[in-house]
C-alpha positions as a Markdown table, in Angstrom:
| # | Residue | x | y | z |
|---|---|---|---|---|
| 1 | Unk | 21.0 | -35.5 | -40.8 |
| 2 | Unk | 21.4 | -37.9 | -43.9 |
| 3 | Unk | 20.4 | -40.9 | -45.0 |
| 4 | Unk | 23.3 | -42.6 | -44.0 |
| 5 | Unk | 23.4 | -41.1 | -40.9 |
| 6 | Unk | 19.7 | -41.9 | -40.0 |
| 7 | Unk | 21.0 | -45.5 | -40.5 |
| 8 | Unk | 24.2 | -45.1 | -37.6 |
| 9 | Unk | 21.9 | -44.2 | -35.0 |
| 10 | Unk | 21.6 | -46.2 | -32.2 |
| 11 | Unk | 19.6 | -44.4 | -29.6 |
| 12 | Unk | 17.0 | -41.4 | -30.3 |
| 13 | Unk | 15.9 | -39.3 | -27.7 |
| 14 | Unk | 12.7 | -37.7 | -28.2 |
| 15 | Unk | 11.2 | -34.6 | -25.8 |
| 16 | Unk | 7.3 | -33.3 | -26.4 |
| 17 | Unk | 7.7 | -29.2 | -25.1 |
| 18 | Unk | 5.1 | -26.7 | -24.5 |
| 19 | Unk | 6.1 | -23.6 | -23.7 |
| 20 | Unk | 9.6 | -24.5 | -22.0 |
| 21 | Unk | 11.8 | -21.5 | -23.1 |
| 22 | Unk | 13.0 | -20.9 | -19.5 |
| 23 | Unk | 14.1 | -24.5 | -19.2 |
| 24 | Unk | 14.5 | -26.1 | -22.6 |
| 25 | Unk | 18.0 | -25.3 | -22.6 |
| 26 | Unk | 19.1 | -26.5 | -19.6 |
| 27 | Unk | 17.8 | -29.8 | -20.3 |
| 28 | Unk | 18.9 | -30.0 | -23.5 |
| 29 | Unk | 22.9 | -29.5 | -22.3 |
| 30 | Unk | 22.2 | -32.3 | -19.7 |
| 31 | Unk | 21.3 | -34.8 | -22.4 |
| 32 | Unk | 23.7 | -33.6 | -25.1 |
| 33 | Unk | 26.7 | -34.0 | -22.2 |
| 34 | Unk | 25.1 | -37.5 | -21.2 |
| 35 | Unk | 25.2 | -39.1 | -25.2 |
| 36 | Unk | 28.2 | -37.5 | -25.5 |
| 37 | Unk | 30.4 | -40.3 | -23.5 |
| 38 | Unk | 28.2 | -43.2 | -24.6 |
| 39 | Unk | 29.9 | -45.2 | -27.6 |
| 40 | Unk | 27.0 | -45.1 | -29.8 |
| 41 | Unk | 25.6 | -42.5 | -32.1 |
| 42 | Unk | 22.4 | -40.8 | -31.1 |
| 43 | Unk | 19.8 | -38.2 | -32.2 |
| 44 | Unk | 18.0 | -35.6 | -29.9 |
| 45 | Unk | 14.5 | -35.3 | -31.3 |
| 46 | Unk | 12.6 | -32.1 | -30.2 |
| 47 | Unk | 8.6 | -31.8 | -31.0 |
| 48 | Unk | 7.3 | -28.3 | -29.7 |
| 49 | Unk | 3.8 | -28.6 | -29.8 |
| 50 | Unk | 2.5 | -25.2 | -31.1 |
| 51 | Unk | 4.1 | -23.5 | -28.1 |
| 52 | Unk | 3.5 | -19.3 | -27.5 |
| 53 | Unk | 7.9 | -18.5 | -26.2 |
| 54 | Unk | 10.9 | -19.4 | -28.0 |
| 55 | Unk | 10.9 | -23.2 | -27.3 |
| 56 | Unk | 11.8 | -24.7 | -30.9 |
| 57 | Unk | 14.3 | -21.3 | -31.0 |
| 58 | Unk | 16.3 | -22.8 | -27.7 |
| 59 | Unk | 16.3 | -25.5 | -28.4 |
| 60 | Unk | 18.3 | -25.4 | -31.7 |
| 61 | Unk | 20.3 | -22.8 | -30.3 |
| 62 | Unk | 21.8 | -25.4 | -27.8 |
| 63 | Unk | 21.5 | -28.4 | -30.4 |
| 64 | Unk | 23.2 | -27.0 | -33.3 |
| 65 | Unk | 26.6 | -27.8 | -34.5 |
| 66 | Unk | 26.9 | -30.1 | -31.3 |
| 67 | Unk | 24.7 | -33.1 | -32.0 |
| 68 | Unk | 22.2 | -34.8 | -34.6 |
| 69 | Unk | 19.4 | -33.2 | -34.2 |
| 70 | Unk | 15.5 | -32.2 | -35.7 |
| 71 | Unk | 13.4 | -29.9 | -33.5 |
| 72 | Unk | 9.7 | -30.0 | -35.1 |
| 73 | Unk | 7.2 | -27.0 | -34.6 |
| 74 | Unk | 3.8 | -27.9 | -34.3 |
| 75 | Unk | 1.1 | -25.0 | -35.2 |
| 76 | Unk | -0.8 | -25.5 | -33.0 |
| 77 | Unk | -1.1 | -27.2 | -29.5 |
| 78 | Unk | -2.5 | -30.2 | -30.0 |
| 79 | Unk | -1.3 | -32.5 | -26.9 |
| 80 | Unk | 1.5 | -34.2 | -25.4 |
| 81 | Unk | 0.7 | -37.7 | -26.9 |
| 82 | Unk | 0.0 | -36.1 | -30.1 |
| 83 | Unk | 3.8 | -34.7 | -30.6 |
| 84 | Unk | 4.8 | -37.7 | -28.8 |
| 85 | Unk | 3.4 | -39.7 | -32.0 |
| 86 | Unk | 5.4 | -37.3 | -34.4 |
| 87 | Unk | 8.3 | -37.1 | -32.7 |
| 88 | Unk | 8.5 | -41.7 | -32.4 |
| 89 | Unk | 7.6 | -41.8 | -36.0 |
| 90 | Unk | 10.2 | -39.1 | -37.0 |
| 91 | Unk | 13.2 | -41.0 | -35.3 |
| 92 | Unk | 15.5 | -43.0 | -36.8 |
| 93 | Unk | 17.0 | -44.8 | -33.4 |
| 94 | Unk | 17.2 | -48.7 | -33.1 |
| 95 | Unk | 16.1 | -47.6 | -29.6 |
| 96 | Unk | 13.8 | -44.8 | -28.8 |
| 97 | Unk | 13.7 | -43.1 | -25.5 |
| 98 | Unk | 10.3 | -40.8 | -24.6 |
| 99 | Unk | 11.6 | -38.0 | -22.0 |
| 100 | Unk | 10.2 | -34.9 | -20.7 |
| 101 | Unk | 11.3 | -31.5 | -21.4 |
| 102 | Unk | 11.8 | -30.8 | -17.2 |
| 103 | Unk | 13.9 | -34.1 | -16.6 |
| 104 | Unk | 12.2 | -34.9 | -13.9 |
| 105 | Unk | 13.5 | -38.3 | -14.5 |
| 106 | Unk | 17.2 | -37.5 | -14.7 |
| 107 | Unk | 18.7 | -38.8 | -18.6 |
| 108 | Unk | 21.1 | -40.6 | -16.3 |
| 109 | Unk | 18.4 | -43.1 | -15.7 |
| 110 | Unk | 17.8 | -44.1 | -19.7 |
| 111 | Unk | 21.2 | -46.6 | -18.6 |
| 112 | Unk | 18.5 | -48.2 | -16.7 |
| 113 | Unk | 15.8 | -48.7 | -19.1 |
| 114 | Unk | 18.4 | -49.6 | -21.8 |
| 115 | Unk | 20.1 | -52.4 | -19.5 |
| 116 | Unk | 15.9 | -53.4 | -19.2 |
| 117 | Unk | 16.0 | -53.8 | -23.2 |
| 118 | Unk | 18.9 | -55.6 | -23.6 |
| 119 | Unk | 17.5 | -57.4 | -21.0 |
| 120 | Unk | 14.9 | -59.3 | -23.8 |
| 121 | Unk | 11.9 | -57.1 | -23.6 |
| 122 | Unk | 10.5 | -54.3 | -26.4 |
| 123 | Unk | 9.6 | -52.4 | -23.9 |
| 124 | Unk | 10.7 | -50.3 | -20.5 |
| 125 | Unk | 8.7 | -47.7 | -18.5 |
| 126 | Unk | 10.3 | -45.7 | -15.9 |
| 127 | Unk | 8.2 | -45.9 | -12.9 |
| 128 | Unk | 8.0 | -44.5 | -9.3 |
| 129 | Unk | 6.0 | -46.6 | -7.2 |
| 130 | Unk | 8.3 | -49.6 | -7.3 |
| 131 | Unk | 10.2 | -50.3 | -3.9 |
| 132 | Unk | 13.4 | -49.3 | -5.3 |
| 133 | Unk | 11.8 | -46.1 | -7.0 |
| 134 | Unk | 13.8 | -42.8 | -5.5 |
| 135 | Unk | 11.5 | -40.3 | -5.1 |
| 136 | Unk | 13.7 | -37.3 | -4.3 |
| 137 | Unk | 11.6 | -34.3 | -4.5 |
| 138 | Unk | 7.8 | -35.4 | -4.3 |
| 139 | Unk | 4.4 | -33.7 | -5.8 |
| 140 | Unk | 2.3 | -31.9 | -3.9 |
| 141 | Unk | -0.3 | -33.6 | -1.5 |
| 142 | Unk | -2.9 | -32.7 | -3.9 |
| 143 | Unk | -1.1 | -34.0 | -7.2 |
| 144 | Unk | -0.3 | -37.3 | -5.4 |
| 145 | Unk | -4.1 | -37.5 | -4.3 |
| 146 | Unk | -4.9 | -36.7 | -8.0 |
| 147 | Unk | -2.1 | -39.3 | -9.1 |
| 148 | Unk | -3.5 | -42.3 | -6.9 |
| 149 | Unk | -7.0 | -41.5 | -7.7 |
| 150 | Unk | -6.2 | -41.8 | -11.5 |
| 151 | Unk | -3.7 | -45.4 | -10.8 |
| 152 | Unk | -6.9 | -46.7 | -9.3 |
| 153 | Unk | -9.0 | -45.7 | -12.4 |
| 154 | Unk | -6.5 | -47.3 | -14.6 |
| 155 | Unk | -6.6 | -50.6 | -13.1 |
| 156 | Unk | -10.2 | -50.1 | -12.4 |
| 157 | Unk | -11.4 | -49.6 | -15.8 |
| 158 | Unk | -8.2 | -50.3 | -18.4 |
| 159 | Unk | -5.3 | -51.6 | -17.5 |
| 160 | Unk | -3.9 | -53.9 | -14.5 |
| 161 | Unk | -0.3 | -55.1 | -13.9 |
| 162 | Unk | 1.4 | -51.3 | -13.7 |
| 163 | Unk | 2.8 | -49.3 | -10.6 |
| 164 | Unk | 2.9 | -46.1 | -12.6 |
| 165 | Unk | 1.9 | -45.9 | -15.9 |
| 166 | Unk | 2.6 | -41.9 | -15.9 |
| 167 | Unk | 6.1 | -41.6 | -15.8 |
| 168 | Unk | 7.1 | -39.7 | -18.4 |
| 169 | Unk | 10.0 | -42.1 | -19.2 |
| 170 | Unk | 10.0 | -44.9 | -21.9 |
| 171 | Unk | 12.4 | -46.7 | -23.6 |
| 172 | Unk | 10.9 | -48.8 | -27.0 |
| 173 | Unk | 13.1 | -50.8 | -30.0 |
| 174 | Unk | 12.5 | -49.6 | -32.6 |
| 175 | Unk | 9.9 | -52.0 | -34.4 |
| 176 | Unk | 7.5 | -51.8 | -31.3 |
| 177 | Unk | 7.7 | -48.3 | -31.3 |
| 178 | Unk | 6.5 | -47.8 | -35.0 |
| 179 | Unk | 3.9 | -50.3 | -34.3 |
| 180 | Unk | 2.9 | -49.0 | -31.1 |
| 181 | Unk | 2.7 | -45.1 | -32.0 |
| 182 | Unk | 1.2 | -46.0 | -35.5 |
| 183 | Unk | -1.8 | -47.0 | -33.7 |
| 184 | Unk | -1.7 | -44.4 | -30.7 |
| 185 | Unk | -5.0 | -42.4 | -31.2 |
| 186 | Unk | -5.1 | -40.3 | -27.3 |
| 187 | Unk | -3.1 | -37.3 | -28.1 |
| 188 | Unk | -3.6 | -35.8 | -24.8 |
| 189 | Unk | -1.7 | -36.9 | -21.5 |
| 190 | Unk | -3.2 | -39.8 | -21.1 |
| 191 | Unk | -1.6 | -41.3 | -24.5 |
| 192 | Unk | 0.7 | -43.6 | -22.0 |
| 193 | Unk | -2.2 | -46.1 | -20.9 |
| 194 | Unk | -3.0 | -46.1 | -24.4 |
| 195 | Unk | 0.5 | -47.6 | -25.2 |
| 196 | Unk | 0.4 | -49.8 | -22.9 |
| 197 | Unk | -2.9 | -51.5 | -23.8 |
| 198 | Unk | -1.3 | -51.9 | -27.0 |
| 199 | Unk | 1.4 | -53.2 | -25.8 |
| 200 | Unk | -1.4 | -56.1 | -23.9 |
| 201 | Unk | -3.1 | -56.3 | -27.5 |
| 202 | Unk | -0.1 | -56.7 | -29.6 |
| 203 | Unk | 2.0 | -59.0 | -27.2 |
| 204 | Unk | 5.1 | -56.5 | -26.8 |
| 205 | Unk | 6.4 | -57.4 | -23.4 |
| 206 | Unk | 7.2 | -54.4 | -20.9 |
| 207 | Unk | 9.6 | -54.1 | -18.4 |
| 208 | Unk | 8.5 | -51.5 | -15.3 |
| 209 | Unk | 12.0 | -50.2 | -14.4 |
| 210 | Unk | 12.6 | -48.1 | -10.8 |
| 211 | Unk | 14.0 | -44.7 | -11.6 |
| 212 | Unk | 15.1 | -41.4 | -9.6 |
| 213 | Unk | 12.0 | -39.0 | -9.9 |
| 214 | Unk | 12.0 | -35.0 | -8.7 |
| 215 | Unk | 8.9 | -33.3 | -9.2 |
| 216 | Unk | 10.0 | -29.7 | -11.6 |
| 217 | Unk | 7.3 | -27.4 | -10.9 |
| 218 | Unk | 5.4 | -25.5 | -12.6 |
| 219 | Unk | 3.8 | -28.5 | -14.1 |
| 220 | Unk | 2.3 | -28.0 | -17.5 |
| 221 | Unk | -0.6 | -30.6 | -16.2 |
| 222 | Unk | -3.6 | -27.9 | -14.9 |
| 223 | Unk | -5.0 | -29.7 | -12.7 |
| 224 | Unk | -8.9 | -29.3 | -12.8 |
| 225 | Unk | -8.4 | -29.0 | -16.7 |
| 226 | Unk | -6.2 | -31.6 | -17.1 |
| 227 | Unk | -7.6 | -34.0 | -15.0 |
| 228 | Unk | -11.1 | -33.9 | -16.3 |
| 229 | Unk | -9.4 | -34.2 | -19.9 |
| 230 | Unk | -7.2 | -37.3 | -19.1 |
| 231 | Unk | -10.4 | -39.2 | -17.6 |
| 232 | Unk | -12.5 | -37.9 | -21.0 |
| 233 | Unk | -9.4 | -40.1 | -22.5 |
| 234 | Unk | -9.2 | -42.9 | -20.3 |
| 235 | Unk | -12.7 | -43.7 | -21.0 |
| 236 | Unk | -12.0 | -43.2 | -24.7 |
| 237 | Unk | -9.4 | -45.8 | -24.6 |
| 238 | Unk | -11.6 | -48.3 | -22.7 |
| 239 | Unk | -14.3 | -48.1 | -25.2 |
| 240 | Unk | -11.7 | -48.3 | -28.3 |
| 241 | Unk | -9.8 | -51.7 | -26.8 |
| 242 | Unk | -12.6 | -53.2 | -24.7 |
| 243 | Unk | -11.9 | -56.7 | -25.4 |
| 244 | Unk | -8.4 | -56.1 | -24.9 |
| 245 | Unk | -8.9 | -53.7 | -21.4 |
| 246 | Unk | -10.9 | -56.9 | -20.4 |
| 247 | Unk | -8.2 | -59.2 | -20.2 |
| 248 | Unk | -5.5 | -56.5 | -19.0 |
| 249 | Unk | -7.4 | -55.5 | -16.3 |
| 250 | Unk | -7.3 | -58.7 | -14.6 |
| 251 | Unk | -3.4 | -59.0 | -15.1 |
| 252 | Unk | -0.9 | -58.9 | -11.7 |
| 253 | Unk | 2.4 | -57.2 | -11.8 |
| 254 | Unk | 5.2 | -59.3 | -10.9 |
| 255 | Unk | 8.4 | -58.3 | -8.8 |
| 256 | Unk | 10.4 | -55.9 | -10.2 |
| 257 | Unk | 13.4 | -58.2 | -10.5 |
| 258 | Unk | 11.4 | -60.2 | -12.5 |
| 259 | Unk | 11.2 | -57.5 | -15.3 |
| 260 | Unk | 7.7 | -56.0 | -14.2 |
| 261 | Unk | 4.3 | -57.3 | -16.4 |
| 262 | Unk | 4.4 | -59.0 | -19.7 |
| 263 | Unk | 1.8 | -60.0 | -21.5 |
């Protein structure tokens, strides 16, 4: 893409990948079919962060020739937060939409979180704990143990005011995203709380949207591993924006209709 394309685009879409060969693709034609009757110009942003398959190889296979593209290859695997970062400060969008390489959140649902911007606010998280969530194909009992355990530890210890601060689903402008991911330090999978107590610290407000969720298995989360890791980084966070996690904690979501929690 040029220069003066980098300057027509209206929405980028950006996807952190590890290791998604058998699925990349599949997504990939979802999203390009979706932007494809939307009247603005967009950008599919792909960050493959250091996978061991063909990832960054599908993906341009499916992106080439169809649709403005960059697919970035990481050396090594460094964390989903940390591509997450590279792939935000790489786009060129007025609008910049975080999504996951399994679509568990359908790309459908980015009308949603868009509607949310226009809406007034710099922010929109995709969440599935709000009453008007849909929850088609849920996690296991264990991973939704797991998941509520860590919610509580959130507002516990960082961050109040959220549902679901997980959801792999965020739509930013493009000014709070540069801001935002500038600053971002957690490049593990627990980068999202991080955002969001930015978000607190730097007045951005954020809009908690209901979405469609189905859980894609196999997860790439491991769940001893990864849980043990993404605690490690929530207490990171808490120590790096204590002042900040001080105030938030003590915040209360509003109603949904409402537009969620703003600082």
């Amino acid at each position: 893409m040029d220069a003066r394309e980098a300057e027509n685009v209206f929405l980028s879409v950006v996807i952190p990948a590890y290791n998604e060969e058998g699925r990349i693709a599949g997504s990939l034609e979802k999203i390009v079919a979706h932007l494809a009757g939307k009247p603005f110009a967009s950008e599919i942003v792909v960050v493959d962060d250091g996978s061991r398959d063909g990832t960054a190889r599908a993906a341009l296979a499916v992106l080439e020739g169809r649709v403005a593209h960059r697919v970035i290859r990481r050396e090594t695997n460094t964390g989903k937060g940390a591509s997450v970062k590279e792939g935000v400060l790489g786009a060129s969008g007025e609008v910049v939409l975080v999504t996951d390489a399994d679509l568990s959140t359908p790309i459908e649902e980015m009308d949603r979180l868009l509607a949310a911007l226009e809406g007034g606010g710099e922010v929109a998280v995709g969440s599935r704990a709000l009453p008007d969530s849909d929850v088609r194909v849920r996690q296991s009992r264990l991973r939704r143990a797991m998941g509520r355990f860590f919610n509580r530890l959130v507002r516990l210890l960082v961050l109040g005011g959220f549902r679901d601060t997980q959801c792999g689903f965020k739509a930013f402008r493009r000014g709070a995203a540069r801001e935002l991911f500038t600053r971002l330090e957690t490049a593990g999978f627990a980068f999202d709380v991080e955002v969001l107590v930015l978000c607190s610290k730097l007045g951005y407000g954020v809009r908690e949207v209901p979405v469609v969720w189905l859980d894609s298995r196999p997860s790439r989360v491991r769940l001893v591993r990864g849980s043990f890791g993404m605690l490690k980084e929530l207490w990171r966070i808490r120590r790096a924006h204590g002042r900040t996690c001080a105030v938030a904690r003590k915040r209360k979501g509003s109603s949904p209709v409402s537009g969620g929690y703003w600082p």
